[in-house]
N, CA, C and O atoms as CSV, one atom per row, in Angstrom:
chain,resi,resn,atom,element,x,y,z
A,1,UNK,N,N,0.854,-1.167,0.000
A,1,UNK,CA,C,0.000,0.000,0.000
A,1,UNK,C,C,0.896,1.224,0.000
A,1,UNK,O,O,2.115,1.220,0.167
A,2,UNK,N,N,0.299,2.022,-0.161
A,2,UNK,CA,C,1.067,3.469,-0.525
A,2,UNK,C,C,0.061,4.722,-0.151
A,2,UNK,O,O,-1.153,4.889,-0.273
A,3,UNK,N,N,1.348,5.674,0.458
A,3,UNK,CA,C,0.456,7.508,0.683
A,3,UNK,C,C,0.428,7.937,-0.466
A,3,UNK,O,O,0.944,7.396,-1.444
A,4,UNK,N,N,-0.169,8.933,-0.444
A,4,UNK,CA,C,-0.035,9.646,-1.781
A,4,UNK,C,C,0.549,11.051,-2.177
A,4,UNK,O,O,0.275,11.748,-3.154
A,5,UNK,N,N,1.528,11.298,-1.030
A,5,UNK,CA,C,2.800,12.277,-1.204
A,5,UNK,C,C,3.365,11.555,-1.537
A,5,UNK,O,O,3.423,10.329,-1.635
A,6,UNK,N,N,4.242,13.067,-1.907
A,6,UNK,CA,C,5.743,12.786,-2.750
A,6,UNK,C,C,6.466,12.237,-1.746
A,6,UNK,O,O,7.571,12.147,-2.282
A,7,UNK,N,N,6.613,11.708,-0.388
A,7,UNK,CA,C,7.598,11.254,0.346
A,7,UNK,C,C,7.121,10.180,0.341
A,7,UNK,O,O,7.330,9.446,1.306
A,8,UNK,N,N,6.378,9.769,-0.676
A,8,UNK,CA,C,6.071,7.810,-0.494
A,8,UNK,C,C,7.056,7.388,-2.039
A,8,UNK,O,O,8.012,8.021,-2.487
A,9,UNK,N,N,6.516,6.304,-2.519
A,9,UNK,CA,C,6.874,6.089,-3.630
A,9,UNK,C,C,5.915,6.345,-4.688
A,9,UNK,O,O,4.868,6.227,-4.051
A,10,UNK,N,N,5.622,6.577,-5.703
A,10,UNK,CA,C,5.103,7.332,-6.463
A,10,UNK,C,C,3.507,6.275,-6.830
A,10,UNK,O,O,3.666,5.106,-7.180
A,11,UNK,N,N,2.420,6.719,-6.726
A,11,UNK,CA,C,1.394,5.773,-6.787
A,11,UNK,C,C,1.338,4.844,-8.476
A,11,UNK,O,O,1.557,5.265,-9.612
A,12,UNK,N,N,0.998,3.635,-8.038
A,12,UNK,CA,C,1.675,2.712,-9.245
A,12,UNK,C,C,-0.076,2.706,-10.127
A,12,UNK,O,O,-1.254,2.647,-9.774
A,13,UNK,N,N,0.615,2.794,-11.269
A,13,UNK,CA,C,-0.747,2.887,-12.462
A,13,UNK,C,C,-2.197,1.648,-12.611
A,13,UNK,O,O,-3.220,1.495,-13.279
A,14,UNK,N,N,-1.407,0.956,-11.461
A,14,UNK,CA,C,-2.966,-0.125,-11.942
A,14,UNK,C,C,-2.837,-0.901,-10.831
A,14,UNK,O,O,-1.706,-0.853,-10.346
A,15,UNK,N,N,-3.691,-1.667,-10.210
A,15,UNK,CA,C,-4.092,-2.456,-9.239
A,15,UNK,C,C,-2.976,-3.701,-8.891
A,15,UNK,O,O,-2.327,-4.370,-9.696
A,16,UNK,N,N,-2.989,-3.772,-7.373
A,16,UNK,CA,C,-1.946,-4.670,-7.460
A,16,UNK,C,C,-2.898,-6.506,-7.653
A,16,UNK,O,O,-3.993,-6.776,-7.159
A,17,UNK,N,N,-2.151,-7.309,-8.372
A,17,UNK,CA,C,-2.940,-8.400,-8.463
A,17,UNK,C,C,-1.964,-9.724,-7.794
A,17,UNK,O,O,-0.781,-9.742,-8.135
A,18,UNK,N,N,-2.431,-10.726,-6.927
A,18,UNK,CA,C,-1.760,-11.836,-6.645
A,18,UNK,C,C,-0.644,-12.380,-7.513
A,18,UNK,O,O,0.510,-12.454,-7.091
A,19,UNK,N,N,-1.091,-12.854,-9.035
A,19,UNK,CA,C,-0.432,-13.407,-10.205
A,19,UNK,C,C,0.691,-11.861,-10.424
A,19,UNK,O,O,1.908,-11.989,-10.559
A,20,UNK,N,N,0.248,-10.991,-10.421
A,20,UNK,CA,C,1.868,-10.098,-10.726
A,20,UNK,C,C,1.964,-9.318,-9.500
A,20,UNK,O,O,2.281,-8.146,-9.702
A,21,UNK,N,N,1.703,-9.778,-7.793
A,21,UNK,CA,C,2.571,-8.957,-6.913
A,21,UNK,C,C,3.439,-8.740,-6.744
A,21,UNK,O,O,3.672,-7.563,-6.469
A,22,UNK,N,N,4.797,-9.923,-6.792
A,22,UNK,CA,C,5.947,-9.552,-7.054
A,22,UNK,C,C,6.836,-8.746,-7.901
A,22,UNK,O,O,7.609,-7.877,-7.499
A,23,UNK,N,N,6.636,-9.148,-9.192
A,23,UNK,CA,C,6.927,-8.161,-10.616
A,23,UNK,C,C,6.245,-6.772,-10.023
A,23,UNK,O,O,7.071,-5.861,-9.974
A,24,UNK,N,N,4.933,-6.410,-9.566
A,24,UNK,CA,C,4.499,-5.084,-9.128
A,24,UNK,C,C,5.306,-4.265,-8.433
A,24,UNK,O,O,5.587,-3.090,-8.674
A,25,UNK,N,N,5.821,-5.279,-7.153
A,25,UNK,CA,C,6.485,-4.743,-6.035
A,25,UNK,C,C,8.167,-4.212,-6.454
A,25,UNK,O,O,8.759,-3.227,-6.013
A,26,UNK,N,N,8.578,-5.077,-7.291
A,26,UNK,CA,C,10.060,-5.109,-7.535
A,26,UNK,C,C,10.175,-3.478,-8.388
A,26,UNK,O,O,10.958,-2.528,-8.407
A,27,UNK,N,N,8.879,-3.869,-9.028
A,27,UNK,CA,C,9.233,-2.572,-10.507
A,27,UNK,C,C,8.821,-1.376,-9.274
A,27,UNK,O,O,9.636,-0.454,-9.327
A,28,UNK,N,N,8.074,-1.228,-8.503
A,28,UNK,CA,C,7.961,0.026,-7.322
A,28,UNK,C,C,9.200,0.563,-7.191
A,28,UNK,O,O,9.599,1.645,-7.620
A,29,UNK,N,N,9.919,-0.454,-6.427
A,29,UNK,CA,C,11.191,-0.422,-5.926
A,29,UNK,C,C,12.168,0.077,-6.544
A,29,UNK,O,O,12.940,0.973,-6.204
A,30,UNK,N,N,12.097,-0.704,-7.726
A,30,UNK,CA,C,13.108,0.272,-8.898
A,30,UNK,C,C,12.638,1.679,-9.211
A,30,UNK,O,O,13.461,2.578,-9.386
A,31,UNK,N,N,11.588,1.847,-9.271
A,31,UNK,CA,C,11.197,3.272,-9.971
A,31,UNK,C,C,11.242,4.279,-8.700
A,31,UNK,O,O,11.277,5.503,-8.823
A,32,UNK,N,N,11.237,3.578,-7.441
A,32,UNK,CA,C,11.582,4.396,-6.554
A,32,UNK,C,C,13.016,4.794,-6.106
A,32,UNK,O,O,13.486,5.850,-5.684
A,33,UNK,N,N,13.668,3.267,-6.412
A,33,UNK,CA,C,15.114,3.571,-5.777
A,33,UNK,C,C,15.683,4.541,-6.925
A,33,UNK,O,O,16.781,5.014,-6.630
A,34,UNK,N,N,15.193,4.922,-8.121
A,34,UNK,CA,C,15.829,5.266,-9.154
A,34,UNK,C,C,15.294,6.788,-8.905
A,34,UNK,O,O,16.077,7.668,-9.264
A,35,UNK,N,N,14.472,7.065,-8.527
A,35,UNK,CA,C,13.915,8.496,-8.542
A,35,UNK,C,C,14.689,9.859,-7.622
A,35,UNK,O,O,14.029,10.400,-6.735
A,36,UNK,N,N,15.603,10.164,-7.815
A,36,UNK,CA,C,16.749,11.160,-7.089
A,36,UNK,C,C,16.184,12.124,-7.177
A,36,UNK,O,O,17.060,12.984,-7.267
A,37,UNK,N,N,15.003,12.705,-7.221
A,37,UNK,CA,C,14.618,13.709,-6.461
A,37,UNK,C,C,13.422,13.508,-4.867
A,37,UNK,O,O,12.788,14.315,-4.187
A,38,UNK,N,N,13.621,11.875,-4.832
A,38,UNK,CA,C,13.174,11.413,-3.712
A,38,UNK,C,C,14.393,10.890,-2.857
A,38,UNK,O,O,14.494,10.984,-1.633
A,39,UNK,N,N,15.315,10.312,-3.743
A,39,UNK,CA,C,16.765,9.609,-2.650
A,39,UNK,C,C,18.058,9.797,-3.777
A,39,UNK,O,O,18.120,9.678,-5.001
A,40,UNK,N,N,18.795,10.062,-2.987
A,40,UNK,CA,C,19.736,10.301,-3.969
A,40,UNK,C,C,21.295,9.976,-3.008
A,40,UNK,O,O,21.465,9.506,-1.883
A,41,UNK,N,N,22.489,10.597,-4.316
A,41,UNK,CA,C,23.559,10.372,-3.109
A,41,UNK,C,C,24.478,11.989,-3.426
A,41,UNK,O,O,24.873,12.374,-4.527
A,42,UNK,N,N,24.635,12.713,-2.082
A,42,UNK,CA,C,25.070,13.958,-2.425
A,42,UNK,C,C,25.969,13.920,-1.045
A,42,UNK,O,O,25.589,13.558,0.069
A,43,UNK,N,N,27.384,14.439,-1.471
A,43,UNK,CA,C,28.670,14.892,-0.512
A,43,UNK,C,C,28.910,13.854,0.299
A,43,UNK,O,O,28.903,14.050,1.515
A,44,UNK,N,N,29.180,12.493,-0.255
A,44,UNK,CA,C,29.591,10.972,0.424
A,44,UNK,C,C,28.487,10.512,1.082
A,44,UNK,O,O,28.690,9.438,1.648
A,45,UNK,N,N,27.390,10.960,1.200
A,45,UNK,CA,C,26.238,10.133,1.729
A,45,UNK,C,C,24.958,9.627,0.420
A,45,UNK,O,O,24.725,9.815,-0.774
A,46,UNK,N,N,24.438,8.945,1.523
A,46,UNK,CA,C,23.065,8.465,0.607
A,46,UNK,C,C,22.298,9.542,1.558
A,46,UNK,O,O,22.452,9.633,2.776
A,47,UNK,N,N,21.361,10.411,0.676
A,47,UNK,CA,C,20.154,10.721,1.046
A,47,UNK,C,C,18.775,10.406,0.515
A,47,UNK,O,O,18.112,10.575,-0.508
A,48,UNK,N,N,18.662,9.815,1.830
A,48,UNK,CA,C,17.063,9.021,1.857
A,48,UNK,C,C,15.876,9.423,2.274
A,48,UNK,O,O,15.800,10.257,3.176
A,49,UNK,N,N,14.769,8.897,1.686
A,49,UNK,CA,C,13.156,10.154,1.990
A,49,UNK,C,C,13.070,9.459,3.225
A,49,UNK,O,O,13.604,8.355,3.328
A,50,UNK,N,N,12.295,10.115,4.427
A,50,UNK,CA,C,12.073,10.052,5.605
A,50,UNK,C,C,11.052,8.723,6.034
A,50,UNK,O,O,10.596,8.409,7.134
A,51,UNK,N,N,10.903,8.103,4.713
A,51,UNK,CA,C,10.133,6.749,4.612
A,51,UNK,C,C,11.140,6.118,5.334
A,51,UNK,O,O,10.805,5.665,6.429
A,52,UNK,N,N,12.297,5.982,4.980
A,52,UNK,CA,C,12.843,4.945,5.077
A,52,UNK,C,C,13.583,5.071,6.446
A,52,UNK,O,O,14.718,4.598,6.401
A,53,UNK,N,N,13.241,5.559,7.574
A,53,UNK,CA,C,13.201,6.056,8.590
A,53,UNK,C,C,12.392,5.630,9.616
A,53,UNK,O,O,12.511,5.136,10.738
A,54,UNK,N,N,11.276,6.088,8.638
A,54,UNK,CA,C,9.380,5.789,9.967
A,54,UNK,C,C,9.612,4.359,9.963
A,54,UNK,O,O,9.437,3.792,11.041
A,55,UNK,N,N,10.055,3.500,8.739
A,55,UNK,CA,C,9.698,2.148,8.360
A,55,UNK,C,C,10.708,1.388,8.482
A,55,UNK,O,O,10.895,0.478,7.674
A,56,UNK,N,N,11.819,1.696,9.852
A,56,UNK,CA,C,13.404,1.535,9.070
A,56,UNK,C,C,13.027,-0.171,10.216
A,56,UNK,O,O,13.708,-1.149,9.908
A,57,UNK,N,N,12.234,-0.307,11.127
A,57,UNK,CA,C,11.887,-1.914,11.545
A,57,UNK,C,C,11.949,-2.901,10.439
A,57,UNK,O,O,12.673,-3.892,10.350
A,58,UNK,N,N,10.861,-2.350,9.429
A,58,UNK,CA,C,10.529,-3.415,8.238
A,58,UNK,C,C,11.242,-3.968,7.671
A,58,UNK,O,O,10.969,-5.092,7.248
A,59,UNK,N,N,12.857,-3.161,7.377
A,59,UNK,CA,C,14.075,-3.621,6.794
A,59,UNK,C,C,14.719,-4.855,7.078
A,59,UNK,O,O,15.336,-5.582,6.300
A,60,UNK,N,N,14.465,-5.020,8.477
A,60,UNK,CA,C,14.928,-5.797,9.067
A,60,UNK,C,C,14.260,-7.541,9.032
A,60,UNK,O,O,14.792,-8.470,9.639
A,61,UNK,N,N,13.345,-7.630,8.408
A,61,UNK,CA,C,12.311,-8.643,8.566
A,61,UNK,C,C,13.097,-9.349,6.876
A,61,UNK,O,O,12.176,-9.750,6.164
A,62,UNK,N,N,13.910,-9.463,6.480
A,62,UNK,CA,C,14.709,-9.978,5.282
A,62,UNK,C,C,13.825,-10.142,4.182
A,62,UNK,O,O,13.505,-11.330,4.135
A,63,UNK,N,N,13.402,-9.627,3.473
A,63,UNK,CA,C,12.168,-9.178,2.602
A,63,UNK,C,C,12.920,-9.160,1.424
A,63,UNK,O,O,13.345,-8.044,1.127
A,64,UNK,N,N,13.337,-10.492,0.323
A,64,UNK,CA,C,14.621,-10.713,-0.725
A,64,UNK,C,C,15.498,-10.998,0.091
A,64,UNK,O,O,16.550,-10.835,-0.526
A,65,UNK,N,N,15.768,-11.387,1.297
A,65,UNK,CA,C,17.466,-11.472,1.935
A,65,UNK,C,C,18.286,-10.222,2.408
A,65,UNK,O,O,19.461,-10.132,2.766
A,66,UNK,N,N,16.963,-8.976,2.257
A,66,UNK,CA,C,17.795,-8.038,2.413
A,66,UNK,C,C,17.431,-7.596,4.307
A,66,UNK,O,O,16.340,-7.129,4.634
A,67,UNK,N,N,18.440,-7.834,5.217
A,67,UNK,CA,C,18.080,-7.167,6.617
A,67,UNK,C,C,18.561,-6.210,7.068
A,67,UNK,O,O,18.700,-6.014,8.276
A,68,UNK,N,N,18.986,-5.253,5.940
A,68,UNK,CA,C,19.299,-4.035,6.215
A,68,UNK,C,C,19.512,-3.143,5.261
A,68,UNK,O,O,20.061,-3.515,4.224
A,69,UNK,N,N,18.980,-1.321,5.494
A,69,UNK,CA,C,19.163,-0.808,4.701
A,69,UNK,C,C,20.001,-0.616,3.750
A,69,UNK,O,O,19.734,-0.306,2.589
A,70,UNK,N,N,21.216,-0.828,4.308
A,70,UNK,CA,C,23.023,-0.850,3.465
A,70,UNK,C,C,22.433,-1.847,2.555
A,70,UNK,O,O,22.512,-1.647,1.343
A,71,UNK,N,N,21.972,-2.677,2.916
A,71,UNK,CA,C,21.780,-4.135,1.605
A,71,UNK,C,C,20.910,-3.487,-0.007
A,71,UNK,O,O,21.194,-3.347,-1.197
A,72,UNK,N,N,19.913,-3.284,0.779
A,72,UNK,CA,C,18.802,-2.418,-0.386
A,72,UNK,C,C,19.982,-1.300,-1.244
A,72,UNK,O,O,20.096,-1.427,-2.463
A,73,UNK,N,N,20.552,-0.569,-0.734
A,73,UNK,CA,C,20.902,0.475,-1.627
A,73,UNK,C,C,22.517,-0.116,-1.968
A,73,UNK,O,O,23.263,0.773,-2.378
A,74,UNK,N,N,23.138,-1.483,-1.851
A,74,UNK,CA,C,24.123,-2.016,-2.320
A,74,UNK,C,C,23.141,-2.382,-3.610
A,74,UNK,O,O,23.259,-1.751,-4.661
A,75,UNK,N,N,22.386,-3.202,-3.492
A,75,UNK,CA,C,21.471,-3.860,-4.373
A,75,UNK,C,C,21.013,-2.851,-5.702
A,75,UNK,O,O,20.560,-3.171,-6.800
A,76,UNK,N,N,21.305,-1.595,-5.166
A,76,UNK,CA,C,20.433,-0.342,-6.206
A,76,UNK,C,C,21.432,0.589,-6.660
A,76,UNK,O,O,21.330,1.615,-7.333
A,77,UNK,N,N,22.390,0.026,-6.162
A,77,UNK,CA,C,23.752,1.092,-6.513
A,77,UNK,C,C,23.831,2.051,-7.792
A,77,UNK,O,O,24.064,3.256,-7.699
A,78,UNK,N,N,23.606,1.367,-9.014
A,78,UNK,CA,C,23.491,1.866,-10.090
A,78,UNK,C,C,22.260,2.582,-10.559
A,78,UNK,O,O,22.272,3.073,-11.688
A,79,UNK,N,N,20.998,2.707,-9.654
A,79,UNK,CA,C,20.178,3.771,-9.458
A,79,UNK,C,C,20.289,4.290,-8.539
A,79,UNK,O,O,19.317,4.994,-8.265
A,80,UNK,N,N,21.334,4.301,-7.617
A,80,UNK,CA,C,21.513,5.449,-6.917
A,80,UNK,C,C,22.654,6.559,-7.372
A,80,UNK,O,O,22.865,7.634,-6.812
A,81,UNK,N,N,23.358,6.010,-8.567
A,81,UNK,CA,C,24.554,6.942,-8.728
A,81,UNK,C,C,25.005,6.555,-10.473
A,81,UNK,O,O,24.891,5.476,-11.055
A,82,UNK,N,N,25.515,7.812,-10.968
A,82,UNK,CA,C,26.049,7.491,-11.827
A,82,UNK,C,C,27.534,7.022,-12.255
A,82,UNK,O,O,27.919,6.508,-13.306
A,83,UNK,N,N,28.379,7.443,-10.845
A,83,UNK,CA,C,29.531,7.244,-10.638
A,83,UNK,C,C,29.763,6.290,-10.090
A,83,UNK,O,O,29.282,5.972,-9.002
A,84,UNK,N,N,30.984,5.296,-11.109
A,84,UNK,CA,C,31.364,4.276,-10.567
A,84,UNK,C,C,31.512,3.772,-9.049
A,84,UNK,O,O,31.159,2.815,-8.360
A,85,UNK,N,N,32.544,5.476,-8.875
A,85,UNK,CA,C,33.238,5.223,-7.538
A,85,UNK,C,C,32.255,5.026,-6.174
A,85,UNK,O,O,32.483,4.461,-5.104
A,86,UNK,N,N,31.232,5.638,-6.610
A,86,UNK,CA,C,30.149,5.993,-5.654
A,86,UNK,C,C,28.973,4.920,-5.596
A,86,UNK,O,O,28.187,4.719,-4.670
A,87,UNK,N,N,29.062,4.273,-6.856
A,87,UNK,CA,C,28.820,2.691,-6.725
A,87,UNK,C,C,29.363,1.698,-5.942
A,87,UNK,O,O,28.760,0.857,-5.276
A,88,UNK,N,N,31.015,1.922,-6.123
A,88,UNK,CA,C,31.217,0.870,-5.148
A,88,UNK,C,C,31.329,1.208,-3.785
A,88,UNK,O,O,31.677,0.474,-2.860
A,89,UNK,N,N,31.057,2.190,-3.759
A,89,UNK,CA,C,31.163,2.609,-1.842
A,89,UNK,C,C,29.547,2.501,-1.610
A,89,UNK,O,O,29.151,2.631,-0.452
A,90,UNK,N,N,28.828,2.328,-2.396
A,90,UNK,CA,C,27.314,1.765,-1.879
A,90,UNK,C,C,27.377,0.360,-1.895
A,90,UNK,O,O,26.735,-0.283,-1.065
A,91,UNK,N,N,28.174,-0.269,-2.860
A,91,UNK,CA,C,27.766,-1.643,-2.552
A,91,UNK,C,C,28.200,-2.069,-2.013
A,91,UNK,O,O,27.702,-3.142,-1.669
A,92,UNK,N,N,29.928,-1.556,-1.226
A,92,UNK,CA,C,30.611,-2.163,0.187
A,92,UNK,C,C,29.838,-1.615,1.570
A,92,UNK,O,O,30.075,-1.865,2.752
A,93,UNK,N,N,29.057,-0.965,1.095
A,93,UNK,CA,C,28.704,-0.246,1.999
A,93,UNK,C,C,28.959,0.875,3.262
A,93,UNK,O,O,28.592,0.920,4.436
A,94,UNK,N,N,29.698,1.664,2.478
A,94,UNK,CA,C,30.432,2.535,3.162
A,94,UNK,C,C,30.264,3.962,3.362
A,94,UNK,O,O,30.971,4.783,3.946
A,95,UNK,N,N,28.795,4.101,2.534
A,95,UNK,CA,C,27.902,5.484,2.595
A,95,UNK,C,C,27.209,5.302,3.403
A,95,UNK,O,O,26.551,4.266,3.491
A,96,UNK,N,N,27.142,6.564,4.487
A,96,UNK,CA,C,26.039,6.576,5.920
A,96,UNK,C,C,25.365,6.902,5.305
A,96,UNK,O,O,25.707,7.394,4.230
A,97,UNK,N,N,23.788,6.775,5.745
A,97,UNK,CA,C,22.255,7.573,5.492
A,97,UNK,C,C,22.135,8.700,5.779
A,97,UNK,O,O,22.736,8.973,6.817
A,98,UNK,N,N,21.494,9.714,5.218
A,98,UNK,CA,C,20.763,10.688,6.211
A,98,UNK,C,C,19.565,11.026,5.817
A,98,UNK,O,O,19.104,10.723,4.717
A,99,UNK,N,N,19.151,11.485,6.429
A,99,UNK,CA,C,17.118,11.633,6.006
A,99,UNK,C,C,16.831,13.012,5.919
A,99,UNK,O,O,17.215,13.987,6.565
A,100,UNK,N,N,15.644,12.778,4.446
A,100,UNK,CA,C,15.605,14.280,4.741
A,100,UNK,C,C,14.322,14.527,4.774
A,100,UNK,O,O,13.484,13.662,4.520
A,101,UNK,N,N,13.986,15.956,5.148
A,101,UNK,CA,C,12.737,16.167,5.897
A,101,UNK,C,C,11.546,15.409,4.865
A,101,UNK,O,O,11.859,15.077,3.722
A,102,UNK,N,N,10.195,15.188,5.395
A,102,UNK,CA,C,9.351,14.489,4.514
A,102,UNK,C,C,8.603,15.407,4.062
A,102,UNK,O,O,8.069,16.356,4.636
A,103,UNK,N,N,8.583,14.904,2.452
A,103,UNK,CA,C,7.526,16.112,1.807
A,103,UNK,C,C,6.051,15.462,1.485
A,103,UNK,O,O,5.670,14.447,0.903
A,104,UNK,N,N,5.501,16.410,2.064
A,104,UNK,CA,C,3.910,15.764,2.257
A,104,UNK,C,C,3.032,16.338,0.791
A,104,UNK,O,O,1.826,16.135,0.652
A,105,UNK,N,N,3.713,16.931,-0.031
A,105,UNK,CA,C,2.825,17.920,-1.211
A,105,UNK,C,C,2.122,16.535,-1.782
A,105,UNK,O,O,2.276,15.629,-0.962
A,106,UNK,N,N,1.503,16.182,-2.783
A,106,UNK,CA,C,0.902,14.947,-3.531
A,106,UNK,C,C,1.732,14.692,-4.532
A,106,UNK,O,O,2.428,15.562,-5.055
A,107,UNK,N,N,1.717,13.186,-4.955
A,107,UNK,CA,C,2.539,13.047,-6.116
A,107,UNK,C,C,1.751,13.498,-7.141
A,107,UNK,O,O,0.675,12.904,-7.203
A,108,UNK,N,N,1.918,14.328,-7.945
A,108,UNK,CA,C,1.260,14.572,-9.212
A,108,UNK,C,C,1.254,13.433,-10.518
A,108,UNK,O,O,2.217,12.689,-10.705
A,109,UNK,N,N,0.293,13.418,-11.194
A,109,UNK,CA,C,0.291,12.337,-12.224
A,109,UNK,C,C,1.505,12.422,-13.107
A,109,UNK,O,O,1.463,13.648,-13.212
A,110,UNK,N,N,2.278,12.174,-13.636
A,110,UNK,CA,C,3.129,12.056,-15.033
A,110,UNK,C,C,4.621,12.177,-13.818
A,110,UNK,O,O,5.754,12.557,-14.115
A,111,UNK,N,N,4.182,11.770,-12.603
A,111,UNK,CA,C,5.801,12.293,-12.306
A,111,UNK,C,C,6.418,10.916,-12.344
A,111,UNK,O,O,7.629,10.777,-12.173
């Protein structure tokens, strides 16, 4: 399920169904981890929307094998950055988080 600010992930175009929840969920994920004006990586950190904060328990429950945030954004490296170097310091995991304030405006359609 999903809010419908811009500090969620962006509301997905069609209903989620049993037969494609997974494929649904994964492509979220990508279109979210990929969206840098929601998370991005600026001056040796990852900055992350304040979701991933309120919800930072859930991480932990290995959801793909992943039990921690460092894992998810090793996993997304190449949508989090265009730079090599900054790739591999996400996927050793060597970029701290920081959060930034949550924006409550609505996601607008076409974003």
């Amino acid at each position: 399920m999903n809010c419908a600010s811009i500090g969620c992930p962006a509301l997905h175009n069609e209903a989620f169904t049993a037969p494609q929840l997974q494929a649904q969920l994964d492509d979220g994920m990508m279109r979210f981890m990929s969206d840098r004006t929601r998370n991005r990586v600026a001056d040796g950190k990852i900055e992350l929307g304040m979701i991933f904060k309120r919800f930072r328990e859930d991480w932990g429950q290995g959801w793909l094998g992943l039990r921690k945030l460092d894992n998810l954004f090793a996993r997304h490296a190449v949508q989090r950055s265009d730079r090599p170097a900054e790739q591999r310091r996400l996927r050793e995991r060597a970029l701290s988080p920081g959060f930034r304030d949550y924006e409550w405006s609505l996601n607008a359609v076409g974003r």
